[in-house]
PAFI-483188 format. One record per residue: residue in one letter; x, y, z of N, C-alpha, C in turn. Coordinates in steps of 0.001 Angstrom, whole numbers, padded with zeros to 6 digits, always signed. Atoms other than C-alpha are relative to their C-alpha. Last residue first. Layout:
# residues N
AXYZXYZXYZ...
This chain:
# residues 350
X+001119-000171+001262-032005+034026-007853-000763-000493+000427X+001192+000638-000490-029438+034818-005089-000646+000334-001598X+000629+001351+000720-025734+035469-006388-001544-000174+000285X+000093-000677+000581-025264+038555-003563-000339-000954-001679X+001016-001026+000630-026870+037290-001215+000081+000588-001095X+001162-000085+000077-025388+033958-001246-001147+000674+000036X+000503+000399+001597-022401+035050-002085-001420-000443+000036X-000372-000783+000728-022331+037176+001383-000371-000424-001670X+001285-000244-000364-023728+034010+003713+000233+001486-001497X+001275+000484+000199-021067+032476+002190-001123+000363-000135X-000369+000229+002094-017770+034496+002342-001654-000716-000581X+000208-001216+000435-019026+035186+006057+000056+000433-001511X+001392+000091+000088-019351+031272+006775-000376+001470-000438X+000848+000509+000873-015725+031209+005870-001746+000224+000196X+001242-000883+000492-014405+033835+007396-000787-000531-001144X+000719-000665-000885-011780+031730+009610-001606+001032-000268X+000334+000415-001185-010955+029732+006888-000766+000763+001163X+001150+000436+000485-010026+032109+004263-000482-000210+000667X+000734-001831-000283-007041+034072+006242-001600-000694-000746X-000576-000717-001748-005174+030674+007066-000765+001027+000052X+000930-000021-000725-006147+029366+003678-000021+000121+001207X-000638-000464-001377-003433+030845+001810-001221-000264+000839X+000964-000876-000345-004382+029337-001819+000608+000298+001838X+000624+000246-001082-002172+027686-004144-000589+001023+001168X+000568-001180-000538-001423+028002-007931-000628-000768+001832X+001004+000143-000809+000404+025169-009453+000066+001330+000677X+000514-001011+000206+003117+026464-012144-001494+000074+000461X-000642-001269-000506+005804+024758-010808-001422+001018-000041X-000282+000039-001492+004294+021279-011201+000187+001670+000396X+001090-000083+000303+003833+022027-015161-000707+000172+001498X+000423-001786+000550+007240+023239-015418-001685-000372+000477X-000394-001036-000683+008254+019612-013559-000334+001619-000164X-001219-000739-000178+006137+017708-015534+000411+001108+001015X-000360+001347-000148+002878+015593-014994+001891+000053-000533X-001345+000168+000287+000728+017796-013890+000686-001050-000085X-001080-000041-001493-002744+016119-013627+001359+000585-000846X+000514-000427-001270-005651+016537-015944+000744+000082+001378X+000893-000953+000687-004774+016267-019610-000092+000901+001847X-000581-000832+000309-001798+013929-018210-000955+001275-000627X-000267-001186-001333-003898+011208-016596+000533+001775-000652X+001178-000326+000508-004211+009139-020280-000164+001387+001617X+000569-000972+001399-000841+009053-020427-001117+000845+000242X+000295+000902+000693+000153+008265-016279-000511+000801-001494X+001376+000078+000237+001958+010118-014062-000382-000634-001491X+000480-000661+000766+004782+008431-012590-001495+000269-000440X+001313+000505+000781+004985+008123-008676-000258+000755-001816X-000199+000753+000802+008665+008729-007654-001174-000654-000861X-001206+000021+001279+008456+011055-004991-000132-001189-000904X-001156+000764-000269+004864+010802-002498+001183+000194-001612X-000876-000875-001196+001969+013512-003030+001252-000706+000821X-001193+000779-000616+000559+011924-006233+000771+001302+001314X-001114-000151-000246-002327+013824-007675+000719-000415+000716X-000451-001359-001715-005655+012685-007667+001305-000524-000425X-000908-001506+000561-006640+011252-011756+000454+001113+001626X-000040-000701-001408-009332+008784-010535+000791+001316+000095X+000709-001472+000168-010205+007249-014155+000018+000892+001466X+001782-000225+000400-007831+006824-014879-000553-001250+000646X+000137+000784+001289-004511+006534-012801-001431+000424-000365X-000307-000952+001191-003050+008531-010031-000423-000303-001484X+000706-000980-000733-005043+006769-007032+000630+001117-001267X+001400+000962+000419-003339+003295-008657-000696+001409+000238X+000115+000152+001390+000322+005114-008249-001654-000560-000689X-000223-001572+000965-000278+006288-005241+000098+000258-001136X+001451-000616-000489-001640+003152-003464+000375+001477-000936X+001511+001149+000587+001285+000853-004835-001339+001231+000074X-000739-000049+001347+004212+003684-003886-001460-000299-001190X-000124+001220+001510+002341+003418-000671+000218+000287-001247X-001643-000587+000476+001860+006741+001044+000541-000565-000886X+000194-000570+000336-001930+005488+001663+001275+000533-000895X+000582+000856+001040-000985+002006+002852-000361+001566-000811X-001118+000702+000433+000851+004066+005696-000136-000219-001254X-000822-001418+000768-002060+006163+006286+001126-000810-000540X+000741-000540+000900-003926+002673+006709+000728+000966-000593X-000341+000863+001239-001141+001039+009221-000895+000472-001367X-001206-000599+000172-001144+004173+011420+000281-001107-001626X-000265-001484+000493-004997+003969+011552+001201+000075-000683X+000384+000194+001886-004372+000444+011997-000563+001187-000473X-001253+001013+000662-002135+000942+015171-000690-000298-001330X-000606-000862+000313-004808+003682+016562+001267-000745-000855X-001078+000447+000848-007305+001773+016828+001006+000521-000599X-000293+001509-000436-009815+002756+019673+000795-000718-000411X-000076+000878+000861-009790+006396+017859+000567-000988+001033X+001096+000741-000752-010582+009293+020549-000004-001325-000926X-000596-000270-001490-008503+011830+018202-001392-000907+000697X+001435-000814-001248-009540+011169+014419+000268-000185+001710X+000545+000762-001294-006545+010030+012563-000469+000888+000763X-000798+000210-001568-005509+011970+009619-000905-000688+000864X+000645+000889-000927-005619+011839+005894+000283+000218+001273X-000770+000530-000473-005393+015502+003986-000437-001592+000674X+001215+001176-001034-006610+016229+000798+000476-000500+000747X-000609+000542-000466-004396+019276-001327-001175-000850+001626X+000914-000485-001853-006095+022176-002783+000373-001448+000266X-000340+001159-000759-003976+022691-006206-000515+000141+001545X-000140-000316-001196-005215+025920-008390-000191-002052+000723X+000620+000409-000641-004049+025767-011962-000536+000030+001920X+000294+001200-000435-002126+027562-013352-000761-000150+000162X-002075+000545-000277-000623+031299-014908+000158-001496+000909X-001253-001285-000775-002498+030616-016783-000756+000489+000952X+000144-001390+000236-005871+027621-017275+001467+000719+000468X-000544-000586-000774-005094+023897-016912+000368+001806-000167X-001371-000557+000345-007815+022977-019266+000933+000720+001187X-000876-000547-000766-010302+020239-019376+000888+000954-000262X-001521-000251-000401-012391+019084-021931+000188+000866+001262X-000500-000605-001374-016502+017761-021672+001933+000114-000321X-000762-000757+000609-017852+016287-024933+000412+001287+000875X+000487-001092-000099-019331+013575-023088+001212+000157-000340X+000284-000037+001506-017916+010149-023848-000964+000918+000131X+001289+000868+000177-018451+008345-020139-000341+000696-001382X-000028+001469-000046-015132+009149-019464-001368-001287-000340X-000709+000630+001389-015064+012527-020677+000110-001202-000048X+001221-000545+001235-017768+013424-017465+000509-000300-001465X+000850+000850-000097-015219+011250-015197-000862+000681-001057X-000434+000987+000739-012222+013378-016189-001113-001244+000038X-000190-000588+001537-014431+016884-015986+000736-001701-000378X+001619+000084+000786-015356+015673-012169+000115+000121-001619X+000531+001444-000229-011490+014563-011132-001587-000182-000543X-000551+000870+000927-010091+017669-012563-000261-001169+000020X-001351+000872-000107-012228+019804-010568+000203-001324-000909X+000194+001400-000474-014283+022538-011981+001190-000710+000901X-001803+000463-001266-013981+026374-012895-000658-000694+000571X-000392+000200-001119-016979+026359-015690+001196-000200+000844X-001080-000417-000743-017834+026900-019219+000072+000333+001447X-000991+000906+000805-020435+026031-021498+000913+000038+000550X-000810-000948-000202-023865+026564-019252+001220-000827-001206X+000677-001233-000615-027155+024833-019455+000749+000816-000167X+000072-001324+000933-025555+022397-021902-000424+000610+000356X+001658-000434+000518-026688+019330-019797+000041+000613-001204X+000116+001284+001115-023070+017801-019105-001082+000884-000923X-000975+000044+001206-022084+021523-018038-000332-001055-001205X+000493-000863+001116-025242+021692-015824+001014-000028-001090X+000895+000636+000652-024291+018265-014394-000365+001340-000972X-000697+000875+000681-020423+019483-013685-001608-000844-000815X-000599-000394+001068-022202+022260-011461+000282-000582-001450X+001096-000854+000443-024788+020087-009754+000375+001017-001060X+000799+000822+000265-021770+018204-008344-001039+000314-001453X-000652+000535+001290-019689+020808-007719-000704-000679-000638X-001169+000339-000332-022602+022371-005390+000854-000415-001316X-000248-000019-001278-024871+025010-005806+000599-001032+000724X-000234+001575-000932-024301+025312-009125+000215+000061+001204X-000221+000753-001637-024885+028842-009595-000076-001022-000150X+000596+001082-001256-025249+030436-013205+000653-000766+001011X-000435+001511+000296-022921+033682-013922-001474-000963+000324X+001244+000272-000012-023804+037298-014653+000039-001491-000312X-000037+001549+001193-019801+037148-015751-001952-000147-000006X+000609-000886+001993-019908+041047-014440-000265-001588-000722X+001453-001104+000238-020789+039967-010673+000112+000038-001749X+000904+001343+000307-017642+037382-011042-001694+000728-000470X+000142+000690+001073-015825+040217-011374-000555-000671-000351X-000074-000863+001050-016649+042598-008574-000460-001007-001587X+000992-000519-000067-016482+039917-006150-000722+000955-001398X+000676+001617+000708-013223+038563-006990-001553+000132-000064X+000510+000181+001017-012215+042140-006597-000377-001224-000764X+001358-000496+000901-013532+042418-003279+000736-000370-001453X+000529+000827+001277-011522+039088-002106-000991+001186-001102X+000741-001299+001036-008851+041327-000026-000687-000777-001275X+000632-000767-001271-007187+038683+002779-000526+001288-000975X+001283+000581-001039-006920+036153-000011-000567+000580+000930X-000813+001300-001136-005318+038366-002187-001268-000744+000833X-000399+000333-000874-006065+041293-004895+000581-001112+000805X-000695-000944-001282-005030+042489-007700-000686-000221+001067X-000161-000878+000798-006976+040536-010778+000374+001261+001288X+000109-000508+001161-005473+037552-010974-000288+001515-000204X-001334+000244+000053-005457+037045-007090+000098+000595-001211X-000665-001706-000829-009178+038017-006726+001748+000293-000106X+000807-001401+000482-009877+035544-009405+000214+001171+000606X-000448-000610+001384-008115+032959-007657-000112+000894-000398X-002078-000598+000055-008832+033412-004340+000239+000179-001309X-000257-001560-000382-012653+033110-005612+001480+000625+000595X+000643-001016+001410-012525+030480-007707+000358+000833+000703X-000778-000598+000797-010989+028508-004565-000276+000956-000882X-000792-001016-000893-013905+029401-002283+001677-000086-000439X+000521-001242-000050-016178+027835-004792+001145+001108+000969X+000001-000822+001409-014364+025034-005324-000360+001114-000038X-001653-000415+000297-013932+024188-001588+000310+000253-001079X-000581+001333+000229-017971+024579-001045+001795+000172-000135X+000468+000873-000926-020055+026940+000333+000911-001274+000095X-001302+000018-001043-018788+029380-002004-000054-000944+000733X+000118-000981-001188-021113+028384-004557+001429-000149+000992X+000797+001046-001135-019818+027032-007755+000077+001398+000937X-001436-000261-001288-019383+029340-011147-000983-000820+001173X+000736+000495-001275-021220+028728-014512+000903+000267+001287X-001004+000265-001472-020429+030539-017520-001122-000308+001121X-000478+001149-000433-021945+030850-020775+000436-000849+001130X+001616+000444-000132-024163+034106-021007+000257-001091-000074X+001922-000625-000843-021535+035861-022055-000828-000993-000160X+000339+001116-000558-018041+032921-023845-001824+000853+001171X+000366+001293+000360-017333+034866-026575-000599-000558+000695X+001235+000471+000542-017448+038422-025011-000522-001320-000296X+000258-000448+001534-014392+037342-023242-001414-000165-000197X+001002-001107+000055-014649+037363-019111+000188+000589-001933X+001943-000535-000276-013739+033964-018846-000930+000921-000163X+000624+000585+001306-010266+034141-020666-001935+000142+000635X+000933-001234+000693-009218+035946-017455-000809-000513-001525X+001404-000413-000730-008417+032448-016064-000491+001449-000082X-000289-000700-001188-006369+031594-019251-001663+000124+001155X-001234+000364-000870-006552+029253-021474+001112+000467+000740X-000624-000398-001110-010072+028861-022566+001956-000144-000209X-000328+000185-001623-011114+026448-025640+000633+001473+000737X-001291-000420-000337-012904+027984-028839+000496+000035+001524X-001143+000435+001264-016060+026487-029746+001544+000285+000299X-001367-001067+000353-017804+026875-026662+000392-000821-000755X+000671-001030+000064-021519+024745-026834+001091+001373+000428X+001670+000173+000888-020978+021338-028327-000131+001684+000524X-000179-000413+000978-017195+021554-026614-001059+000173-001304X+001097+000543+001020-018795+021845-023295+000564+000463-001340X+001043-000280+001218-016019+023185-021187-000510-000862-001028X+000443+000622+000817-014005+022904-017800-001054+000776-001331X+000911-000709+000509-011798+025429-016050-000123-001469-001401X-000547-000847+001672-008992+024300-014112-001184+000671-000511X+001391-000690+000222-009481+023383-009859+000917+000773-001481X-000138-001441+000847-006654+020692-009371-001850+000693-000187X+000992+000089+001588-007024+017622-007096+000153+001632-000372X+000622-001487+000620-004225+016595-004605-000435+000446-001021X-000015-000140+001178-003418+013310-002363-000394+001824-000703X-000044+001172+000511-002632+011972+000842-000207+000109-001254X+000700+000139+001328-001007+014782+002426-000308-001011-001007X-001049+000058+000872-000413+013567+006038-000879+000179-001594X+000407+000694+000590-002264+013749+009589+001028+000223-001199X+001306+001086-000109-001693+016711+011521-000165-000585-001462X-000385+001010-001133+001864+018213+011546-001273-000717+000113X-000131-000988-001076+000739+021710+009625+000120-001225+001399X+001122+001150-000967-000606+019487+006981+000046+000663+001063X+001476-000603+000265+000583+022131+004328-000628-000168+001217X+000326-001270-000574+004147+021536+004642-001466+000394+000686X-000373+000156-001420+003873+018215+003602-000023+000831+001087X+001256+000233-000578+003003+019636+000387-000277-000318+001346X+000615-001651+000061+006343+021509+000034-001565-000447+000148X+000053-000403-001168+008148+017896+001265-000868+001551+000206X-000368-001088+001206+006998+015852-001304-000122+000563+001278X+001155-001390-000151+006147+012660+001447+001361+001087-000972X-000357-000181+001557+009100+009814+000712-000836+001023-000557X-001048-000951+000359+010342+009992+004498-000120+000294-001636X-000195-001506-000375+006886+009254+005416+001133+000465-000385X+000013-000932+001499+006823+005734+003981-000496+001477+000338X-001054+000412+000479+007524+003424+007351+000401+000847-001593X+000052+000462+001900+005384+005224+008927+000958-000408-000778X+001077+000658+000356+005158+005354+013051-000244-000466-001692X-000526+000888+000159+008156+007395+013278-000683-001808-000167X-000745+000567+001143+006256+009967+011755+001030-001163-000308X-001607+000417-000822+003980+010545+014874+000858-000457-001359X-000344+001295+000835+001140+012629+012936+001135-000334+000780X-001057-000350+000527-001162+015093+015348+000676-001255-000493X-001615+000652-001135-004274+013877+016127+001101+000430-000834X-001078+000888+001321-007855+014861+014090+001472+000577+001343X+000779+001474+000040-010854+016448+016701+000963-001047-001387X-000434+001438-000957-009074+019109+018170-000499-001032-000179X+001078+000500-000576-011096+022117+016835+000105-001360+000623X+000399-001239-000649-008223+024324+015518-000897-001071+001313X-001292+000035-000923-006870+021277+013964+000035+001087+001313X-000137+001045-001138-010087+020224+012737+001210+000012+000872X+001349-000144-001271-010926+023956+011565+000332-001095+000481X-000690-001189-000962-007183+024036+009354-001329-000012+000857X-001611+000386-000938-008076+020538+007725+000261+000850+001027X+000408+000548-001810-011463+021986+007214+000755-000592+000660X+000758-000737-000297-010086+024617+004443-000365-000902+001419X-000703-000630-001015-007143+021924+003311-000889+001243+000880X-000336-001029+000461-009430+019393+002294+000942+000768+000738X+000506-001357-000046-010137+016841+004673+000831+000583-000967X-000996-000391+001386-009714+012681+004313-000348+001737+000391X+001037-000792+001114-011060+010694+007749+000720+000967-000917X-000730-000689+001643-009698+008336+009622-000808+000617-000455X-001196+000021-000250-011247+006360+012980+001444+000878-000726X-000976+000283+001341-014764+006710+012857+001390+000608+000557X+000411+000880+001070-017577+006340+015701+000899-000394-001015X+000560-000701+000948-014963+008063+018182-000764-001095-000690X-000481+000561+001268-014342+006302+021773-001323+001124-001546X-001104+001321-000080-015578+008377+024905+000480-000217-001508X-000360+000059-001019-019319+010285+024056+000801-001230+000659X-000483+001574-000607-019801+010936+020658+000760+000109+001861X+001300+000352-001019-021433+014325+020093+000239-001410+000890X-000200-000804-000987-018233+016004+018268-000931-000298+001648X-001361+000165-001261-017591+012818+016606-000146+001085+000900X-000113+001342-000516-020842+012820+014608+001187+000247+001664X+001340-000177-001479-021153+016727+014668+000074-001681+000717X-000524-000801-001180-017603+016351+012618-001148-000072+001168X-001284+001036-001037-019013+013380+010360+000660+000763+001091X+000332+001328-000508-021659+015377+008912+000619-000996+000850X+001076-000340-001630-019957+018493+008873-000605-001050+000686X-001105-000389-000691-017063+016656+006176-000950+000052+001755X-000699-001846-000001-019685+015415+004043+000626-000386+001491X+000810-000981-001052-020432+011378+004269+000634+001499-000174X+000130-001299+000625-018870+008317+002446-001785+000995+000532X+001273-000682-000307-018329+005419+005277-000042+001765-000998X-000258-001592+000179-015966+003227+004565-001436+000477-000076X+000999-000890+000500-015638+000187+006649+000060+000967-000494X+000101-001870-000025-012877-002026+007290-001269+000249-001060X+000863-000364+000979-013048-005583+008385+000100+001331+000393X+000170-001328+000811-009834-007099+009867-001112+000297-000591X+000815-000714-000324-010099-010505+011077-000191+001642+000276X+001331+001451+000078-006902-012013+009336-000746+001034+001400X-000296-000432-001587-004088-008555+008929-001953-001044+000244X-001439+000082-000463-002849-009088+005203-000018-000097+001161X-000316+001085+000425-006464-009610+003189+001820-000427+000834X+000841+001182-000794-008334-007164+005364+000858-001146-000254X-000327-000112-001010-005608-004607+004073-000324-001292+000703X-001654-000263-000141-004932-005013+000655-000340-000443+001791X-000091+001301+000593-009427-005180+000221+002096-000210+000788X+000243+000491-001120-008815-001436+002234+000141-001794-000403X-001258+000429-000812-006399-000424-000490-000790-000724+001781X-001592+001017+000202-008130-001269-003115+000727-000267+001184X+001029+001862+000403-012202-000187-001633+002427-000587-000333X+000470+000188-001399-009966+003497-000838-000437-001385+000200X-001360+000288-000806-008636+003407-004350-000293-000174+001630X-000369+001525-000409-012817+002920-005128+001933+000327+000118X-000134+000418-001235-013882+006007-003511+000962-001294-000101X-001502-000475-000419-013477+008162-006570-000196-000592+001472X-001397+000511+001316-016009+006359-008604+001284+000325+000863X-000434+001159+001446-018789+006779-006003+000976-000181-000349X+000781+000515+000847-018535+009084-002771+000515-000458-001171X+000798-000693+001183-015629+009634-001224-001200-000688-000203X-000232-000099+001659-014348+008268+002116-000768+001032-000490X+000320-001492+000890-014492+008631+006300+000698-000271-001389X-000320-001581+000655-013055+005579+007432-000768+000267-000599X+000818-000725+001009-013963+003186+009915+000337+001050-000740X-000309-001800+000410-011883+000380+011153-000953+000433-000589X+000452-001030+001506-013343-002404+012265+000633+000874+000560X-000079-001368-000522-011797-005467+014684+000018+000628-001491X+000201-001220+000948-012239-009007+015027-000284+000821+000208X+000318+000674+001235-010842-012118+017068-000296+000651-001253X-001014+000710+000427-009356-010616+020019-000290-000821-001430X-001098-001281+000534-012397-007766+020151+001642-000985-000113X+000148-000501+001205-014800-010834+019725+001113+001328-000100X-000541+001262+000965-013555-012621+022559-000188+000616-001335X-001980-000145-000174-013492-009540+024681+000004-000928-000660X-000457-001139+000989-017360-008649+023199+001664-000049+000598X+000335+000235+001580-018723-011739+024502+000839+000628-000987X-000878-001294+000284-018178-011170+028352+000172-000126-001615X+000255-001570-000782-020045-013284+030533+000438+001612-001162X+001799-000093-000209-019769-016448+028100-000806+001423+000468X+000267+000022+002098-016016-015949+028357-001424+000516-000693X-000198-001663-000096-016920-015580+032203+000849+000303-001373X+000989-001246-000294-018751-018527+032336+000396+001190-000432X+000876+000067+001330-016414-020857+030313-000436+000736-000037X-000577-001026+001145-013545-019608+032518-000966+000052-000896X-000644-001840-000386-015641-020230+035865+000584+000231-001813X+001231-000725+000411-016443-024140+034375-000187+001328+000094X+000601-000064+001206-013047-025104+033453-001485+000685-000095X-000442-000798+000539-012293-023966+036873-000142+000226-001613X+001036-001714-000983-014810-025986+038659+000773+001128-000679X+001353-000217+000539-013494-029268+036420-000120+001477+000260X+000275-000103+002002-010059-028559+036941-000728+000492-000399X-000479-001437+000052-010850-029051+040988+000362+000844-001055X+000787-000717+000055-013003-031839+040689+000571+001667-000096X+000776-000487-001574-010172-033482+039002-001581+000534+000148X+000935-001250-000004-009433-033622+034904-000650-000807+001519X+001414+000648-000481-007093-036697+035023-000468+001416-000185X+000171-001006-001294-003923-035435+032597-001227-000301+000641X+001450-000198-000343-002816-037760+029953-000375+000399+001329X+000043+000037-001235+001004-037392+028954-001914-000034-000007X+001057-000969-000304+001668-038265+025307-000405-000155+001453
């Protein structure tokens, strides 16, 4: 073992590095630990997000990730006000504000050679992302019901307007991405399109429906018995049967409608290498299969993930059953969204 004198000249330098260690706090701490923040769900459907972050911290030593469950707007004004580096690093969008953050430059286009599980992306969802960020999962809009207060299930989306079910029905506000499916639908069904919603208009008028003014609020009047019948999502109707409410599901003709959740990296992100490593962990065989299971029931958007028994009420889980997803052209929605709104909300008002 060599023993080295420590000089005066050593010394004076040992003391400079201490200082300016000392000086500078936050470079020892950014080599030692580093947050991610993602944009999540609220409650039950957050925890695959809690799995795969736990996965993460535990593989990459001073890692702490944060999730931060927050609406979409909420987190956009965030980042839009931030000045330099973004508060959050990831965040999940629908396909409705998917197409405004891409418009609006605040989510990064996807480098694919960056993922080691991108080549196993379903390539007709893939589509969707329009090159930003990657489809991480996809929840169905069917038509739920209170079997205490409809006797005879649905199983079609004209089924709604049978005498049987007057003075049953609930419909969400537009405001929301349920609400502004219903209404493609419905206008689809009954001749028109996304760029022609009057007769979704029309119809819904004759159901003399109640408003849930959000999903949320919807899926509680159903528990309640205010209403017996609702166009829901498959993830609220499998949590309301899960707690032994007499809540079914049904993938209504000629389908269901599939709205597809994208992940992407928020532009101005300080971490862009565990961004890449997160979406990654998202694609995950592991992460897709756990995110397809009860009680979470989101649709698999990677090849080879089976779906699970108890899943199968609420997720395709065959090829015919796959085929016969209904999807929405939100290219012509989007842009007139706040006009679809301000509109149901006059014409709905109570």
């Amino acid at each position: 073992m060599t023993i080295r004198k420590i000089g005066r000249r050593n010394f004076t330098r040992g003391l400079a590095a201490g200082s300016a260690l000392l000086a500078a706090p936050s470079v020892v701490l950014a080599q030692t630990a580093r947050e991610l923040v993602i944009v999540s769900f609220a409650g039950q459907l957050q925890e695959p997000h809690q799995w795969l972050a736990r996965r993460m911290e535990q593989a990459t030593p001073g890692l702490r990730i944060r999730l931060v469950p927050s609406e979409s707007q909420d987190i956009v004004a965030s980042i839009k006000a931030a000045q330099g580096f973004s508060p959050f690093d990831a965040m999940p969008n629908g396909e409705p504000p998917h197409l405004i953050a891409q418009r609006d430059g605040y989510i990064k286009r996807i480098e694919p050679a960056r993922l080691r599980n991108y080549a196993n992306l379903i390539p007709e969802l893939n589509a969707k992302s329009g090159g930003f960020g990657v489809p991480a999962s996809y929840s169905l809009i069917g038509i739920a019901y209170n079997e205490k207060v409809v006797r005879n299930a649905p199983s079609s989306w004209a089924d709604m307007w049978k005498p049987e079910y007057a003075g049953k029905i609930g419909i969400p506000r537009a405001s929301s991405n349920l609400g502004l499916g219903v209404l493609a639908i419905v206008a689809k069904i009954f001749g028109g399109a996304e760029d022609n919603l009057e007769p979704a208009w029309s119809k819904l008028q004759e159901l003399k429906p109640q408003v849930g003014r959000t999903p949320t609020q919807l899926i509680q009047m159903l528990e309640r018995e205010e209403i017996g019948l609702a166009p829901i999502w498959n993830n609220d109707a499998a949590a309301s049967a899960a707690k032994g409410l007499p809540i079914k599901f049904v993938q209504p003709a000629p389908g269901p409608v599939a709205i597809v959740s994208f992940m992407s990296e928020i532009a101005n992100t300080r971490h862009s290498d565990l961004v890449y490593q997160w979406i990654d962990g998202i694609l995950s065989p592991e992460y897709q299969q756990f995110a397809a299971n009860t009680p979470y029931f989101f649709g698999p958007t990677v090849r080879g993930v089976t779906i699970p028994e108890a899943a199968r009420p609420y997720t395709p889980s065959t090829p015919a059953e796959v085929a016969r997803l209904q999807s929405v052209d939100w290219g012509k929605i989007a842009p007139v969204r706040g006009q679809i709104v301000e509109r149901f909300d006059r014409v709905f008002a109570s």
